[in-house]
C-alpha positions in Angstrom: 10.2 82.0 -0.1 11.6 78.3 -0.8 14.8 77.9 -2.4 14.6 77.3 -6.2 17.0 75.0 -8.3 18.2 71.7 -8.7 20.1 70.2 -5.4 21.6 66.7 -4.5 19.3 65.1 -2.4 22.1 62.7 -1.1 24.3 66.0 -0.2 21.3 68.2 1.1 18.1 67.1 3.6 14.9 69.1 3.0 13.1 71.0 6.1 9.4 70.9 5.9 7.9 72.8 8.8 4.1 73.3 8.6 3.1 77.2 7.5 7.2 77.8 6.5 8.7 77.3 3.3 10.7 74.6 2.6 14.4 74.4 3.5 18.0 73.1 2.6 19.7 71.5 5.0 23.8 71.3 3.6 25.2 67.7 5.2 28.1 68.4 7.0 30.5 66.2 8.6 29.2 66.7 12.1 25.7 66.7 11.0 24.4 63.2 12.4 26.5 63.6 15.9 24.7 67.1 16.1 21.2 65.8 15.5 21.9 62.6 17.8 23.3 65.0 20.7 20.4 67.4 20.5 22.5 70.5 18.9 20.4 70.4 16.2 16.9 70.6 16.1 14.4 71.0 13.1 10.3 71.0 13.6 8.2 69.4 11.4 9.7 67.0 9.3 13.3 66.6 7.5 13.7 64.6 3.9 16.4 63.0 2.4 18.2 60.2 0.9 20.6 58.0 2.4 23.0 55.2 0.8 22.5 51.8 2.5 25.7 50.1 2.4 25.5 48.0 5.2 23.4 47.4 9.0 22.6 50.6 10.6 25.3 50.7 13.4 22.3 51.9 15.5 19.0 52.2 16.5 16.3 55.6 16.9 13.1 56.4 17.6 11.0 59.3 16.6 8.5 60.3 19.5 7.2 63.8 17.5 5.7 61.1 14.8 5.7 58.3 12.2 8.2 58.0 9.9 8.0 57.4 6.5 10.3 55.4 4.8 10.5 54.8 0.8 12.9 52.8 -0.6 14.5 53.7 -4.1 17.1 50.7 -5.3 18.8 47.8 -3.2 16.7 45.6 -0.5 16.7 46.3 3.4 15.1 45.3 6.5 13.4 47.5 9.2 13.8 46.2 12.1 10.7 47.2 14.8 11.4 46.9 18.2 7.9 47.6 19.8 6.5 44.4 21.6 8.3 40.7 22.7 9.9 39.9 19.5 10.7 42.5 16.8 9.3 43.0 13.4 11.1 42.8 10.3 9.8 44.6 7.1 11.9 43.8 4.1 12.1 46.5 1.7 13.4 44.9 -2.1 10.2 44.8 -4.0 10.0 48.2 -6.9 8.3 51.0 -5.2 8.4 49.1 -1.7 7.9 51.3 1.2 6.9 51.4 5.1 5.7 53.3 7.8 7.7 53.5 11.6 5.2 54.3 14.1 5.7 57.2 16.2 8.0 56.4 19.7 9.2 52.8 17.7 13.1 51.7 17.5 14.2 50.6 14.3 17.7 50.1 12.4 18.3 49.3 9.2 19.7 46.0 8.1 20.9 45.9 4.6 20.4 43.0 2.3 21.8 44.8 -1.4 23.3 48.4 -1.7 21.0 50.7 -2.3 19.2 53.7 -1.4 16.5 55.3 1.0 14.8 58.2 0.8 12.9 59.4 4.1 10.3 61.7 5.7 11.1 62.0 9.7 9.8 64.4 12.7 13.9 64.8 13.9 12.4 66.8 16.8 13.2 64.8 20.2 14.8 61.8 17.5 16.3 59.5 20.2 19.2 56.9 19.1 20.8 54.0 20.9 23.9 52.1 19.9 23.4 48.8 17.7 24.5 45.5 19.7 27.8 44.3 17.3 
């Protein structure tokens, strides 16, 4: 049975595995380091929101599937890196959203504060440190 009730979606990610019910997923200090390093793993796909206060300090790809990315205030740019140059995507017009394809690095480059809500396969998520 999913979880009922009202829930931060900054605070808490979302779980959506295919046949299960829903999930919470608290956000704990650790919980980034522990999906990056493999300690963490979730099937299907995990949702959330995330403040974009400045450039992603790195890079992922998703190999499980496309990501989904929606954003909600602010203006960013995905970065692709799948082919001789990259591909930027700006995300600043109202309701303004993109798809990653499955296996492609991105980061996140910020243009305005804001924030991003997502729909990811974080099984096998792969990340990369971002050039400074």
């Amino acid at each position: 049975m999913s979880e009922s009730g009202a829930f931060d979606l900054l605070r808490t990610f979302v779980h959506l595995e295919r046949g299960a019910a829903a999930s919470r997923i608290p956000l704990t200090r650790r919980f980034w380091s522990e999906l990056a390093g493999g300690t963490r793993r979730y099937r299907g796909q995990l949702m959330g929101v995330v403040r974009v206060d400045g450039d992603s300090d790195h890079w992922e790809a998703h190999p499980a599937g496309d990501e989904f990315l929606f954003r909600l205030s602010g203006a960013m740019e995905v970065v692709l890196d799948g082919g001789a140059r990259p591909r930027r995507v700006t995300l600043a017009a109202r309701n303004s959203c993109c798809i990653v394809p499955k296996g492609t690095w991105h980061t996140l480059l910020m243009k305005k504060p804001g924030l991003l809500m997502f729909v990811t396969p974080g099984d096998g998520t792969r990340v990369r440190a971002a050039a400074k």
